[in-house]
C-alpha positions as CSV (number, residue, x, y, z in Angstrom):
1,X,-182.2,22.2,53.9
2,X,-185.0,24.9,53.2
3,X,-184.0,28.3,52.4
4,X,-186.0,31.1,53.0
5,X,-183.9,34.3,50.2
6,X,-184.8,33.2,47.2
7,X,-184.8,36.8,46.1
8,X,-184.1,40.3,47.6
9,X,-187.4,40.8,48.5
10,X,-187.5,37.8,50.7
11,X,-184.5,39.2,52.7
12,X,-185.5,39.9,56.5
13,X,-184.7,43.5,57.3
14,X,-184.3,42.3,60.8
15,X,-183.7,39.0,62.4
16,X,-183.5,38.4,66.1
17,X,-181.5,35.7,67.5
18,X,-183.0,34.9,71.5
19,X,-186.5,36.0,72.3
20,X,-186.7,36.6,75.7
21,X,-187.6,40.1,77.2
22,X,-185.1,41.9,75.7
23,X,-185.8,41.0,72.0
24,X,-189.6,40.4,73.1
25,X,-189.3,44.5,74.1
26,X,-187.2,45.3,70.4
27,X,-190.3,43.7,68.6
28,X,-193.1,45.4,70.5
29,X,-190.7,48.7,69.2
30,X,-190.5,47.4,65.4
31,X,-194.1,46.5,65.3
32,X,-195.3,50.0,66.7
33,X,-193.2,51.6,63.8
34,X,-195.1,48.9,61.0
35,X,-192.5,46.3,61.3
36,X,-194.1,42.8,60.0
37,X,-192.8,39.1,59.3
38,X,-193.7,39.0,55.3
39,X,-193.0,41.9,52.8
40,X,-195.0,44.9,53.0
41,X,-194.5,49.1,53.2
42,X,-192.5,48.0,56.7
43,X,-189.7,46.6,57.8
44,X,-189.6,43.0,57.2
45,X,-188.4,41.6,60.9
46,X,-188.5,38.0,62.4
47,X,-187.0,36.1,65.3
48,X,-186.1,32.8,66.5
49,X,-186.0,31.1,69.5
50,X,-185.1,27.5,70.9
51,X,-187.4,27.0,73.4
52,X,-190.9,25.6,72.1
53,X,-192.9,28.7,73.7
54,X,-192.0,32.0,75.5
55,X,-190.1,31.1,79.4
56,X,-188.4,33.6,81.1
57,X,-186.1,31.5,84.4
58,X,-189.2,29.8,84.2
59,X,-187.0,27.1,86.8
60,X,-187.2,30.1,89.5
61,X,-190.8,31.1,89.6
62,X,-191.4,30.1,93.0
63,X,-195.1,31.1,93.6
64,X,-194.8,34.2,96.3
65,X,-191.2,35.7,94.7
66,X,-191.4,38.9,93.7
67,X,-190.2,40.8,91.1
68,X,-187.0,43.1,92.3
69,X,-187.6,46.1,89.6
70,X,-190.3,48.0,90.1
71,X,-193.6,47.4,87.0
72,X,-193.2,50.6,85.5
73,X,-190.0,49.5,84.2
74,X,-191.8,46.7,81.6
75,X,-191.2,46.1,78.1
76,X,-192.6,49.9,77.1
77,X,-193.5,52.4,79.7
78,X,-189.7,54.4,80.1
79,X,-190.1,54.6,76.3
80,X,-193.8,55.2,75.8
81,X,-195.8,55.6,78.7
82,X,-198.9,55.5,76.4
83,X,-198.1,52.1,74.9
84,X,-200.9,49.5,75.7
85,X,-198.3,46.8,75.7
86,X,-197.4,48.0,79.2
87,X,-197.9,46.1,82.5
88,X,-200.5,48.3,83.3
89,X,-202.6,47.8,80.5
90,X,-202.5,43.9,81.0
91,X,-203.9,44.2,84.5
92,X,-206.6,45.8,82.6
93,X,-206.7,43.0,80.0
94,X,-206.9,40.3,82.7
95,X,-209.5,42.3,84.9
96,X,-206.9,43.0,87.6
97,X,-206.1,46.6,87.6
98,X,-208.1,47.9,90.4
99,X,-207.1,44.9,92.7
100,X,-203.3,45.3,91.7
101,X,-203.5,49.0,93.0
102,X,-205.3,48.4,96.0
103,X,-202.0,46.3,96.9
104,X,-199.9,49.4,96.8
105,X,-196.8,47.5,96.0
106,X,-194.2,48.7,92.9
107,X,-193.4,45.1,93.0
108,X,-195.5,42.8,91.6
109,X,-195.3,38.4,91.8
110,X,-192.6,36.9,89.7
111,X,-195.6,34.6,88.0
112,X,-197.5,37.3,87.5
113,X,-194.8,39.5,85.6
114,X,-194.1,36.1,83.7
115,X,-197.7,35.9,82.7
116,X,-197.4,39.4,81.4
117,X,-194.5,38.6,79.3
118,X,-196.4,35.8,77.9
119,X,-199.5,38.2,77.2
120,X,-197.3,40.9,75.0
121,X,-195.1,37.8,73.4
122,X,-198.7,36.1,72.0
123,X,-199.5,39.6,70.6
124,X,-196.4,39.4,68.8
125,X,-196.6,36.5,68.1
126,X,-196.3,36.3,64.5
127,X,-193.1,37.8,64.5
128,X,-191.5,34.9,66.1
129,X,-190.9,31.6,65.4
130,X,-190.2,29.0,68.4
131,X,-188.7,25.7,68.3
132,X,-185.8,27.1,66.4
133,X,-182.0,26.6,67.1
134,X,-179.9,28.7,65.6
135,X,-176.5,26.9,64.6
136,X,-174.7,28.9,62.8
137,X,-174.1,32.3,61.4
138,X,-172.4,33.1,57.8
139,X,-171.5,36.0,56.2
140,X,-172.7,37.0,52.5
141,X,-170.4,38.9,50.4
142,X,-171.3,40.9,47.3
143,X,-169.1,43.7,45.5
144,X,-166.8,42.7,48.1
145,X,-168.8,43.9,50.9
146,X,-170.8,41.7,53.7
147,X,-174.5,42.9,53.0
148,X,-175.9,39.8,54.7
149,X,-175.8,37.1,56.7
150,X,-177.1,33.9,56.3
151,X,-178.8,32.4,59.4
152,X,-179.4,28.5,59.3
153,X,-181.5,27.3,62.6
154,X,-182.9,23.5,63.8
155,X,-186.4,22.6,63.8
156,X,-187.0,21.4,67.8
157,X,-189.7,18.8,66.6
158,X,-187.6,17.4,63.5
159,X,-183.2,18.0,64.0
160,X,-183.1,16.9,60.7
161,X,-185.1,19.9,58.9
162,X,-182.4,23.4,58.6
163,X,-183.6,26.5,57.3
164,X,-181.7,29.4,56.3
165,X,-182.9,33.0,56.7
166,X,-181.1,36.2,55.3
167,X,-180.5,39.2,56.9
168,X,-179.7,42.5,56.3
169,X,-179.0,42.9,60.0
170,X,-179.0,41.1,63.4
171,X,-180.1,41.2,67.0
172,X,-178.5,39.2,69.3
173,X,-180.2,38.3,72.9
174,X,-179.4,34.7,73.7
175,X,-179.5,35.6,77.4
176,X,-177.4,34.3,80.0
177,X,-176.1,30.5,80.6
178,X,-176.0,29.2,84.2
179,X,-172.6,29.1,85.5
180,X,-171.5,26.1,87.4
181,X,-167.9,26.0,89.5
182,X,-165.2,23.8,86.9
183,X,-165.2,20.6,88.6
184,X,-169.5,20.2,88.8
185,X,-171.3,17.8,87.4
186,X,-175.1,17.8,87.2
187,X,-177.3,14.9,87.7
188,X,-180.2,13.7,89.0
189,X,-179.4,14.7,93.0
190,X,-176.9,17.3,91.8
191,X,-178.5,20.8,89.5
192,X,-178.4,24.7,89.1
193,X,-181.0,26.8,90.7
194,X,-182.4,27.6,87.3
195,X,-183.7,23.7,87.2
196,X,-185.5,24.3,90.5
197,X,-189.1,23.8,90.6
198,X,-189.2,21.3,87.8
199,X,-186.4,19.4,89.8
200,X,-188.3,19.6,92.7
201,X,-192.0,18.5,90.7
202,X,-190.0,15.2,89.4
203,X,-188.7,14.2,92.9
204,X,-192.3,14.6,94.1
205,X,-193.7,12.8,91.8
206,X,-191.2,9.9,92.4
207,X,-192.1,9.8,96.0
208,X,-188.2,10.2,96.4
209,X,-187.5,11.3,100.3
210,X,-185.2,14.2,101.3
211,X,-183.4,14.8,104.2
212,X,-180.7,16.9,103.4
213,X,-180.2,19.5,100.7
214,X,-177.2,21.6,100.5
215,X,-177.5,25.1,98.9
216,X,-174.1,26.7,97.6
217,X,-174.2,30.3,96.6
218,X,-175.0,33.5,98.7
219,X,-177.2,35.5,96.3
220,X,-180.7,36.2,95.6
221,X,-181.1,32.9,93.8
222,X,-179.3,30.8,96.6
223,X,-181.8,32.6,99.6
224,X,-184.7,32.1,97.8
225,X,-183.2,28.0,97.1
226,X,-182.9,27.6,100.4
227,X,-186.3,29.3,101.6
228,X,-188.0,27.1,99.3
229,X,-186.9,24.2,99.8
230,X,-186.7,24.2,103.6
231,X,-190.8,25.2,103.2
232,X,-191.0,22.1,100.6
233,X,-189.8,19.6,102.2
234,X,-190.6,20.0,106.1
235,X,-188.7,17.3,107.7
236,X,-185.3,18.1,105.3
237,X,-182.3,19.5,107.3
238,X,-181.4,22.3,104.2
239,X,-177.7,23.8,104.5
240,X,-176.5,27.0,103.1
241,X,-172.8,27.5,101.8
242,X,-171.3,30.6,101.4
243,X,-167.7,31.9,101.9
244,X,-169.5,35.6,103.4
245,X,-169.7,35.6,107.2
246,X,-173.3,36.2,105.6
247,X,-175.9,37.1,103.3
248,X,-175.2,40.5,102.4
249,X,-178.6,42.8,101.6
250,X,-179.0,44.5,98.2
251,X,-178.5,48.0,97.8
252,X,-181.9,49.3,96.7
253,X,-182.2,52.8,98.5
254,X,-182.7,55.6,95.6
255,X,-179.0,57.4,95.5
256,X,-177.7,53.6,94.5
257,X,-180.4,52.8,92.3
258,X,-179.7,55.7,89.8
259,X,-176.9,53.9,88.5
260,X,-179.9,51.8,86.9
261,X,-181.4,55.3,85.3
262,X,-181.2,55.8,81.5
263,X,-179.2,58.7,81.8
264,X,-176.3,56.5,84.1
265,X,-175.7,54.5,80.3
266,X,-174.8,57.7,78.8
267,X,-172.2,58.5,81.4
268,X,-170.9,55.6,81.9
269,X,-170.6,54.7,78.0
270,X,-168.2,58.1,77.7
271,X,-166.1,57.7,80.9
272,X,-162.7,56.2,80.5
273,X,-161.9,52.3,81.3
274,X,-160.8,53.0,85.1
275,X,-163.6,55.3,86.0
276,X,-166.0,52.8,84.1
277,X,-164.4,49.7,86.5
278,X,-164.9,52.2,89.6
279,X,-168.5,52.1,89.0
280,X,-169.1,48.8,88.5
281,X,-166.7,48.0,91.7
282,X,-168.9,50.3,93.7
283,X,-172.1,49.5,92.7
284,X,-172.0,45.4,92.3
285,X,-174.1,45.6,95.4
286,X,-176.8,46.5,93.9
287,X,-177.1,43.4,91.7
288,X,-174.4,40.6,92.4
289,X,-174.4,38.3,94.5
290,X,-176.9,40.2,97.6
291,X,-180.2,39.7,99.0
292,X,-183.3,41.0,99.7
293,X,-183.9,42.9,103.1
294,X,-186.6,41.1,103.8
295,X,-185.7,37.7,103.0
296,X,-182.7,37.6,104.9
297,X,-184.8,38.8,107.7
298,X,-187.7,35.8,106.9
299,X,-184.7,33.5,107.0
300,X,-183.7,35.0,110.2
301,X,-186.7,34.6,112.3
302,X,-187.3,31.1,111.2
303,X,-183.5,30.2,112.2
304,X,-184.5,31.7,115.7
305,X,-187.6,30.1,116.1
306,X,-186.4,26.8,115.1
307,X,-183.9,27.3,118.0
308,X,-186.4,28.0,120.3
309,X,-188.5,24.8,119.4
310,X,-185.4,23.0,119.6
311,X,-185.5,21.3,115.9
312,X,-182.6,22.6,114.0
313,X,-183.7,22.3,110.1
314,X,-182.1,25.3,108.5
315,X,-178.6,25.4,109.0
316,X,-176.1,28.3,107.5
317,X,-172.7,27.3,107.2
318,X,-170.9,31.0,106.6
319,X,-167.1,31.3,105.9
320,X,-167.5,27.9,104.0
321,X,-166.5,26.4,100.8
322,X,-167.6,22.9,99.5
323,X,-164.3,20.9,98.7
324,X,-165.4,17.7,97.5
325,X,-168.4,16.4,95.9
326,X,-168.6,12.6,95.6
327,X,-172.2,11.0,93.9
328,X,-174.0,8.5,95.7
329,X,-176.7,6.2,94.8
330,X,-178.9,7.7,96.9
331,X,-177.9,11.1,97.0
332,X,-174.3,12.7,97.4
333,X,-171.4,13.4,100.1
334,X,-171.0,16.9,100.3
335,X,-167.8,18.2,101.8
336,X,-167.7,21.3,103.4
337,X,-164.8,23.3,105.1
338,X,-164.6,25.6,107.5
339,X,-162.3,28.7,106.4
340,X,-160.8,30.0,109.5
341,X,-159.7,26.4,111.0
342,X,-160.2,24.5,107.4
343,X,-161.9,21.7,109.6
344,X,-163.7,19.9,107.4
345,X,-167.6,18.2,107.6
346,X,-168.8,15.6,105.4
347,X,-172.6,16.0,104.6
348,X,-175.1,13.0,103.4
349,X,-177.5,14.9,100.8
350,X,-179.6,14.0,98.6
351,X,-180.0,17.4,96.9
352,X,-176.9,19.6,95.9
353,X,-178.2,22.9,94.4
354,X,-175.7,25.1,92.6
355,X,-176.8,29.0,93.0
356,X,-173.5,29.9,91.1
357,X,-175.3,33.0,88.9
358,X,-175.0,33.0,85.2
359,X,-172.7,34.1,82.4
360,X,-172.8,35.5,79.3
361,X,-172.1,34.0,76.1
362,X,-169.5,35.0,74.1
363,X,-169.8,36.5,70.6
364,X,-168.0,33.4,69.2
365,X,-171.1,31.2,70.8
366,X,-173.7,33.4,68.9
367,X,-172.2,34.0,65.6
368,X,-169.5,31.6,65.1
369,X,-167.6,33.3,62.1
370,X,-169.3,36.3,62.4
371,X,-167.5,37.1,65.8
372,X,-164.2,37.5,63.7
373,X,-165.6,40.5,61.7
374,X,-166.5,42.3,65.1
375,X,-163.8,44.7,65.8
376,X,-162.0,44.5,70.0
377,X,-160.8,46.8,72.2
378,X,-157.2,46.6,73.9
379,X,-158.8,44.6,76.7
380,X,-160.3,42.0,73.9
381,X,-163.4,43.2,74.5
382,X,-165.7,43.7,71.6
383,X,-165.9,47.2,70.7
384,X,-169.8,48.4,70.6
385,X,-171.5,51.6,69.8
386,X,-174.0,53.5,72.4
387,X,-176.8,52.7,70.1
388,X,-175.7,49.0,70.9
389,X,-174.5,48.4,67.1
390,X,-171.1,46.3,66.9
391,X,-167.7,47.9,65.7
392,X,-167.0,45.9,62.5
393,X,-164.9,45.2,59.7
394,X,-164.8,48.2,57.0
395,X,-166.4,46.1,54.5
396,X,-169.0,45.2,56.6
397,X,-172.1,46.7,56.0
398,X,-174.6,43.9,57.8
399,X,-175.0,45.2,61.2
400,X,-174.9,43.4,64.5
401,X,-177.0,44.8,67.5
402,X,-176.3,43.2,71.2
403,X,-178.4,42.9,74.1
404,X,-176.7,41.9,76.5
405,X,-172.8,41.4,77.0
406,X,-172.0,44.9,77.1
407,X,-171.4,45.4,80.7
408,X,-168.3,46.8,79.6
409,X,-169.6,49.1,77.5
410,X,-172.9,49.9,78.8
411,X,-172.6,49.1,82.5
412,X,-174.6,46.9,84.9
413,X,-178.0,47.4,83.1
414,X,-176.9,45.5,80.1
415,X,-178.2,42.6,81.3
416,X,-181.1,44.0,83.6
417,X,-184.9,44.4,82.7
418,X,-184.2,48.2,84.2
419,X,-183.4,50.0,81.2
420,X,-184.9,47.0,78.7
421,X,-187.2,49.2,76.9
422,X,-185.4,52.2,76.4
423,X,-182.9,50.3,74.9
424,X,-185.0,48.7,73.0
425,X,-186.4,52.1,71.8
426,X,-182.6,52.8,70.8
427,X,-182.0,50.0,68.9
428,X,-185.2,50.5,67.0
429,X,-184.4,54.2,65.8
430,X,-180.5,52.7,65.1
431,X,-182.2,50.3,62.5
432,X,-184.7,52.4,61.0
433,X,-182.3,55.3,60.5
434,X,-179.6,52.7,59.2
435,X,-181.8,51.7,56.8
436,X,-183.6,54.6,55.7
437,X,-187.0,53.4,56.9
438,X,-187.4,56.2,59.7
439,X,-189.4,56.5,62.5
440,X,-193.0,57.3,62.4
């Protein structure tokens, strides 16, 4: 095991745990205000992250989706318009601006906004080290306070080789985990829409046929499942399951999409626990489980057409649940009933695609022991500040910054690119002030 604190001036100011957008947005932030990985006249800040390079639902970047926030909410621009880490300025960098704009679209390709994550992550990029697991969290006393934590992670190219960093304070954004129904059990035939496309690549390149391919979910994820595999594979019969007579569109139009404005966290941090439900109750359609306008429409007029022709290939089976899910050698029986009459249908697949959403992790996942210093409300919810801080102990003086897992606190942004850099901006001054460094 290497460690990393062999005296206080080797102690991280700052380290990240995740680096996806959210964290990718904090660093931008830190390194604006002087923030670098060795010691120095700034804050000494690092992250770690398991995957081997930067991937953001990599599995879902089907080549014409497009993004469903509009650019100018990016890792900087709602908290420094004049940032050149900003979407705009990478069009610029790749010699695309003027061709972007003559699109006149607020909504660029998923690919492309990937490719722009990639661009500001590289530019950070020495503020990061990939390939690194973290496994477990511990907490460093001295004087009888927690000052630290000790933060031991897994090299990806050698398991063997642990290395502990230390850590005056912590930012957790390990992102969300795909959610599969109790019972399921992936395989090669059977997966969650976040393995899509490379899925899809490996059953191509085996020469593997498909006939059938059952899509269970009724969200974005699940429509765009179905639409792509019913264009990939042309002579596939592809079935939709949902429980909804069917898909029901998102609410996008501007009164509903203010609940998504900076100033919506403020109000919705203060207001009590029944007013804070109300909102989220209300407003789910604007991010859970819904679809795009004009995808259900797409999906529509081919269903239509395909009636007309007289070849049957996409096939939505509303009011539905599947029952049963038996593997196969060659695929899998898929049983589906019918709500009203709970007749039941068996289906021969050979694909079974979960688009079952995601959840977050709990504390506990992150931080292990660490979760048992953070303090919990009367629902056992962890308790967390409006600058995004965790409630702790009284002896602790370590702190713990989240991104993400705060719907309860924050509301439905918490895990949305909307408000990613202004909370990113927040986080930032919480650190600097906390430790004296300022902003400049």
């Amino acid at each position: 095991m290497t460690s990393l604190h062999s005296g206080p001036d080797s102690i991280y100011d700052l380290l990240g745990i995740g680096f996806g957008p959210s964290n990718l947005a904090l660093a931008i932030a830190l390194r604006e205000h002087g923030a670098t990985p060795h010691e120095g006249t700034g804050p000494r800040v690092g992250f770690l992250e398991k995957q081997p390079a930067f991937g953001w639902h990599r599995g879902m970047l089907i080549d014409d989706a497009t993004m469903q926030v509009s650019f100018l909410k990016d890792l900087v621009t709602m908290r420094d318009p004049t940032s050149d880490f900003s979407f705009l300025c990478y069009l610029r960098d790749r010699g695309r601006l003027v061709d972007f704009l003559n699109l006149k679209t607020l909504f660029p390709l998923r690919v492309e906004f990937h490719d722009y994550f990639e661009w500001a992550a590289a530019r950070v990029g020495e503020l990061v080290e990939y390939g690194a697991e973290v496994v477990s969290v511990k907490p460093v006393t001295e004087d009888g306070e927690i000052r630290y934590y000790d933060v031991t992670s897994r090299d990806a190219t050698d398991p063997g080789r642990l290395t502990v960093r230390r850590a005056r304070a912590l930012c957790v954004a390990t992102g969300l985990e795909p959610h599969l129904p109790p019972d399921a059990v992936r395989s090669e035939r059977v997966w969650h829409t976040s393995e899509l496309l490379p899925r899809v690549a490996e059953l191509t390149r085996s020469g593997a046929s498909v006939r059938r391919a059952v899509v269970l979910g009724a969200g974005q994820s699940a429509a765009e499942a179905v639409d792509y595999l019913h264009r990939r594979f042309p002579d596939a019969e592809i079935c939709s399951v949902f429980a909804k007579y069917g898909y029901t569109p998102a609410d996008d139009s501007p009164f509903a999409n203010k609940i998504f404005d900076p100033e919506a966290v403020d109000l919705y941090y203060g207001a009590p626990a029944e007013v804070k439900q109300s909102l989220l109750d209300y407003h789910r359609g604007t991010n859970y489980s819904v679809v795009d306008m004009d995808l259900i429409e797409s999906l529509s007029r081919t269903m239509y057409q395909e009636r007309i022709q007289g070849r049957r290939r996409l096939r939505m089976m509303n009011v539905s649940r599947i029952r049963e899910v038996e593997p196969r050698d060659d695929g899998v029986r898929v049983t589906v009933e019918f709500l009203p009459t709970a007749e039941r249908e068996d289906l021969s697949a050979d694909l079974l695609v979960y688009a079952t959403g995601y959840r977050p992790q709990g504390i506990g996942d992150n931080l292990g022991e660490v979760g048992k210093l953070c303090l919990r409300d009367e629902e056992d919810a962890v308790r967390v500040g409006r600058d995004h801080r965790v409630v702790t102990a009284p002896n602790v003086t370590a702190d713990i910054y989240l991104q993400g897992g705060t719907e309860h606190t924050h509301g439905l942004t918490s895990t949305l690119l909307s408000t990613t850099a202004v909370r990113a901006g927040e986080i930032c001054a919480s650190f600097l002030a906390g430790r004296g460094l300022g902003a400049r």
